[in-house]
C-alpha positions as CSV (number, residue, x, y, z in Angstrom):
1,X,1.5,-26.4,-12.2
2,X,2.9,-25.0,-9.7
3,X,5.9,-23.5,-7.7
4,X,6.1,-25.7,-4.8
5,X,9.2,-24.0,-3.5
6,X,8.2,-21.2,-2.8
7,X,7.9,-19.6,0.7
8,X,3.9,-19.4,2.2
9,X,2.3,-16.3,1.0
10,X,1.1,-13.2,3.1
11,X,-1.1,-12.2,0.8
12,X,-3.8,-13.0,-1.7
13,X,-4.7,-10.9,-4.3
14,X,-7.8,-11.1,-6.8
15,X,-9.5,-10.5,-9.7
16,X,-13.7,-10.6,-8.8
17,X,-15.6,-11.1,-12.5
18,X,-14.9,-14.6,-13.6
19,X,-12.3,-15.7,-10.5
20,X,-15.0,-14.8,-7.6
21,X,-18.4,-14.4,-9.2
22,X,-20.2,-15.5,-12.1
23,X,-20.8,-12.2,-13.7
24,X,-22.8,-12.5,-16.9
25,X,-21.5,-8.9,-18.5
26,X,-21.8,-8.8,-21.9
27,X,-18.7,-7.2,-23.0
28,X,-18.9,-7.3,-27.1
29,X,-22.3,-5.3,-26.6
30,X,-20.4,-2.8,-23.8
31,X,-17.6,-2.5,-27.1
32,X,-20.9,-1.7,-29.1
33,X,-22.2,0.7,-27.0
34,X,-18.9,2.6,-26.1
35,X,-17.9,3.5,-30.0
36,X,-21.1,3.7,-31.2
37,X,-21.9,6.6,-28.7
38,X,-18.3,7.7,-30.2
39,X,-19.4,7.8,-33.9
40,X,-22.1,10.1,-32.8
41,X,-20.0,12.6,-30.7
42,X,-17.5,12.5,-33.6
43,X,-19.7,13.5,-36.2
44,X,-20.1,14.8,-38.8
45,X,-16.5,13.4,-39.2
46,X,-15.6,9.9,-39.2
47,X,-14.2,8.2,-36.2
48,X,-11.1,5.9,-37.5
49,X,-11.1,2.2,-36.9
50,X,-10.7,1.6,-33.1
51,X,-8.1,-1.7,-32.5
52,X,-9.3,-4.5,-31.0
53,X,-9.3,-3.5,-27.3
54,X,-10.9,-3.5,-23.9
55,X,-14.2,-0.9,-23.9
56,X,-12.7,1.1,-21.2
57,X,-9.3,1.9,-23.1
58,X,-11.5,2.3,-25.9
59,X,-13.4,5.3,-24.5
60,X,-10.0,6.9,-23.8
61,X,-8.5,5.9,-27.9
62,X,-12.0,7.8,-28.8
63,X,-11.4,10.5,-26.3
64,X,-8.5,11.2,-26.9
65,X,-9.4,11.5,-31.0
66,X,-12.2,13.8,-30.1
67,X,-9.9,16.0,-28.1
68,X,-7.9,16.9,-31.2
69,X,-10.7,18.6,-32.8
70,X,-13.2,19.6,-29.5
71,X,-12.0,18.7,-25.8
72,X,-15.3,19.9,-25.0
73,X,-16.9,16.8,-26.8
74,X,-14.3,15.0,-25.5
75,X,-15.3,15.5,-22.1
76,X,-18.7,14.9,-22.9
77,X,-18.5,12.0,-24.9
78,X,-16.2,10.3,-21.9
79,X,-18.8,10.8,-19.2
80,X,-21.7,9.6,-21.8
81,X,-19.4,6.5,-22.3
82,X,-18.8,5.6,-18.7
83,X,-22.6,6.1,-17.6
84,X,-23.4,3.5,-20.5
85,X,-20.8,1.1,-19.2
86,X,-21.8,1.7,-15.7
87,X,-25.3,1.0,-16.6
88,X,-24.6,-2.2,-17.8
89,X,-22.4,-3.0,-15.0
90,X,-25.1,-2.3,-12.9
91,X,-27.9,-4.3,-14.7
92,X,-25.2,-7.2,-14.9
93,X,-24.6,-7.1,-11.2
94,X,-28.4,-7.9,-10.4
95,X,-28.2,-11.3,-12.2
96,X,-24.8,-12.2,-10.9
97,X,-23.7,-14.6,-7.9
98,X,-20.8,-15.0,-6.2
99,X,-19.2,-18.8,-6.9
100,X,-20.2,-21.1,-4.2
101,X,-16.8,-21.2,-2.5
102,X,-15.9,-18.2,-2.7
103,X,-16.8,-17.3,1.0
104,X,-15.7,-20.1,2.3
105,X,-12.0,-19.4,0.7
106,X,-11.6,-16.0,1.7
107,X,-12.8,-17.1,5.3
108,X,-10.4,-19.6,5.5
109,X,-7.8,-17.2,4.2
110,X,-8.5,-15.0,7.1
111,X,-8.6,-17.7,9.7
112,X,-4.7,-18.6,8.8
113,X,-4.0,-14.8,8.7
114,X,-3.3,-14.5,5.4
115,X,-4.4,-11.1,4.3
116,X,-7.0,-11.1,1.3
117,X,-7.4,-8.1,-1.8
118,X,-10.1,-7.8,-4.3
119,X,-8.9,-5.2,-7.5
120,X,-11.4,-5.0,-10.5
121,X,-11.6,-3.4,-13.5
122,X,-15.8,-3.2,-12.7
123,X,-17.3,-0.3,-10.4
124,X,-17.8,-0.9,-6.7
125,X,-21.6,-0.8,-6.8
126,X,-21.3,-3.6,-9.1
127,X,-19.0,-5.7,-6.5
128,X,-21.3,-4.7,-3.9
129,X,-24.8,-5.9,-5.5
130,X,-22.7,-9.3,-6.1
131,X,-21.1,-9.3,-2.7
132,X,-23.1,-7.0,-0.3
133,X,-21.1,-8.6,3.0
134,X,-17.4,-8.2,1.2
135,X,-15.7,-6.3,4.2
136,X,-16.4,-9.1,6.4
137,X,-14.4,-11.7,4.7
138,X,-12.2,-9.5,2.5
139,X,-9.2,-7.1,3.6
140,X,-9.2,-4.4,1.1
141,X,-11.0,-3.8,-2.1
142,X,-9.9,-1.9,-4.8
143,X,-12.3,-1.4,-7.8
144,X,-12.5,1.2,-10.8
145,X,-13.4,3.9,-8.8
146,X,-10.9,3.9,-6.6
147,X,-7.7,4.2,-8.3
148,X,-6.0,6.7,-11.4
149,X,-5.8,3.4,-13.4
150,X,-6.8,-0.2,-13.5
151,X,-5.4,-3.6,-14.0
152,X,-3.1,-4.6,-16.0
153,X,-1.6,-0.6,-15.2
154,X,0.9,-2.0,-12.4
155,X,-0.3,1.0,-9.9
156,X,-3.7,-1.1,-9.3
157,X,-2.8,-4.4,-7.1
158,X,0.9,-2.1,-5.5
159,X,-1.8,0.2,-4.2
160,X,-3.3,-3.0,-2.8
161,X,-0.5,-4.4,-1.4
162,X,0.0,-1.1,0.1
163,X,-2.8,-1.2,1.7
164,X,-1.9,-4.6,3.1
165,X,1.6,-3.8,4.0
166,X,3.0,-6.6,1.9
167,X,5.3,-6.9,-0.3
168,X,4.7,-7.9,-3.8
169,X,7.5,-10.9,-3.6
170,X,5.1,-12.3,-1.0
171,X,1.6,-11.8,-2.8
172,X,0.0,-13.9,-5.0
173,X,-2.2,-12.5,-8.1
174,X,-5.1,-14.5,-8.8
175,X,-7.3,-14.1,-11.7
176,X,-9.4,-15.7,-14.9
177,X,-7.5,-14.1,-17.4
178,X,-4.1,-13.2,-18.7
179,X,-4.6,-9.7,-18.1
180,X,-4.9,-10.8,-14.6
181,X,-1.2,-12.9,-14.6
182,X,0.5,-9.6,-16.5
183,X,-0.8,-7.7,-13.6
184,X,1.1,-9.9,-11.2
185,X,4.2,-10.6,-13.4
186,X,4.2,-6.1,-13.9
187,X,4.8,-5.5,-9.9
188,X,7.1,-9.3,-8.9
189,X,4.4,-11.3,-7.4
190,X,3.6,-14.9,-8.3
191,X,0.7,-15.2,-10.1
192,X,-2.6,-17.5,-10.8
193,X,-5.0,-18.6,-13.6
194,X,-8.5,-19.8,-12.7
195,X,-10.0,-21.1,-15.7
196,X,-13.7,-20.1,-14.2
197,X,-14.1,-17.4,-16.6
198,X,-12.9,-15.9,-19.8
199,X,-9.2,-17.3,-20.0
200,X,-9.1,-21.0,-20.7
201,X,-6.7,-23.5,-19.2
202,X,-4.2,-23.6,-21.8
203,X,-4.9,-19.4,-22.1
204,X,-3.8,-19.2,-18.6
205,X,-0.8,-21.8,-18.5
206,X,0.4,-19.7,-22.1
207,X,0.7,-16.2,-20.3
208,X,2.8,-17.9,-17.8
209,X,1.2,-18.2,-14.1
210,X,3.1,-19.9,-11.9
211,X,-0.3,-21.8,-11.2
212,X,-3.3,-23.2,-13.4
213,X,-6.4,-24.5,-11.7
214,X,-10.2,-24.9,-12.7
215,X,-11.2,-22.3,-10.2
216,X,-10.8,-20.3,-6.8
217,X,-11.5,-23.5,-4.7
218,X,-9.4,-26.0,-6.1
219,X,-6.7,-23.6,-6.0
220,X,-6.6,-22.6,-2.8
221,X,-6.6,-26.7,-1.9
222,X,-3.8,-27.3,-3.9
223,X,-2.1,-24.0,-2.3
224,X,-3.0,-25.6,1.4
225,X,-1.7,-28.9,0.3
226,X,1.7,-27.2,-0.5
227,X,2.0,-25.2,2.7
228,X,1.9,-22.1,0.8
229,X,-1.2,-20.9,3.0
């Protein structure tokens, strides 16, 4: 799959967990953590169901109930939250590895001048355990801590392209879920599914990328092959 048409890209943009690294985060037991720490600020009253949702919109549904009632707690509980998901980022991060290409890609990326971003929805200690020697073969990265609001909210990779100084029509948004191709689709770049993660193939080619590969490597062949890079 693939839009062979199009013009060669100035820009690469990324996901990292899943699309760059093999990061073994156990995000059902983050979920677990996040509203059970809830329950416990919220009582003695009863927290109401949480939808099904990412953990760290989930510490902002509960924050957001606890506000109602004790902003205080609110407060409270939302730091608790993030320490425990930053704990586990952390502890995650120390039995990760980057995929075996992935240096090589980004270097190659470089060596044709086309400018390279990382945005993550993870911390940037995390990324850094993972990838200690990232600003040598990356141009920007952008994780949690450095942005208002993450991925899919569109203000996450147009601060990246910012930073790059290209233009969203010229980017492509590369990631291992279909978070990752709404992110793209949000701003008017092209987008990407690697399925070396949590979205599968037919996941990926469902949400619409303009691409489908098995992972990071084989995309950027196929990309090369194209003369889109």
């Amino acid at each position: 799959m693939g839009d062979n048409g199009a013009r060669r890209y100035k820009a690469l943009v990324f996901d990292f967990d899943g699309t760059l690294a093999e990061v073994r985060l156990d995000f059902p037991e983050m979920k677990r953590r996040v509203a059970a720490l809830a329950a416990g600020f919220a009582a003695p009253r009863a927290l109401p169901p949480l939808p099904p949702m990412p953990a760290l919109e989930m510490i902002e549904q509960a924050a957001s109930f606890l506000a109602a009632e004790d902003p205080e707690a609110a407060a409270r509980y939302r730091a608790a939250a993030h320490e425990a998901v930053l704990a586990m980022e952390r502890e995650a991060a120390r039995n990760s590895t980057l995929f075996p290409f992935t240096r090589g890609v980004l270097a190659d990326l470089r060596a044709t001048c086309v400018r390279t971003a990382i945005i993550t929805r993870n911390c940037e200690e995390a990324v850094r355990i993972v990838f200690p020697d990232i600003d040598a073969f990356c141009d920007c990265l952008l994780a949690r801590d450095h942005v208002p609001r993450v991925k899919p909210d569109p203000g996450h990779i147009l601060s990246a392209l910012d930073r790059l100084a290209v233009a969203p029509s010229e980017a492509l948004m590369v990631g291992d879920h279909p978070l990752d191709v709404q992110t793209g689709k949000r701003v008017g770049t092209l987008t990407a599914g690697v399925a070396s993660g949590s979205g599968s193939w037919d996941d990926l080619a469902r949400s619409g990328a303009d691409w489908v590969s098995s992972d990071c490597e084989s995309l950027y062949l196929e990309l090369k092959h194209a003369g889109l890079v």
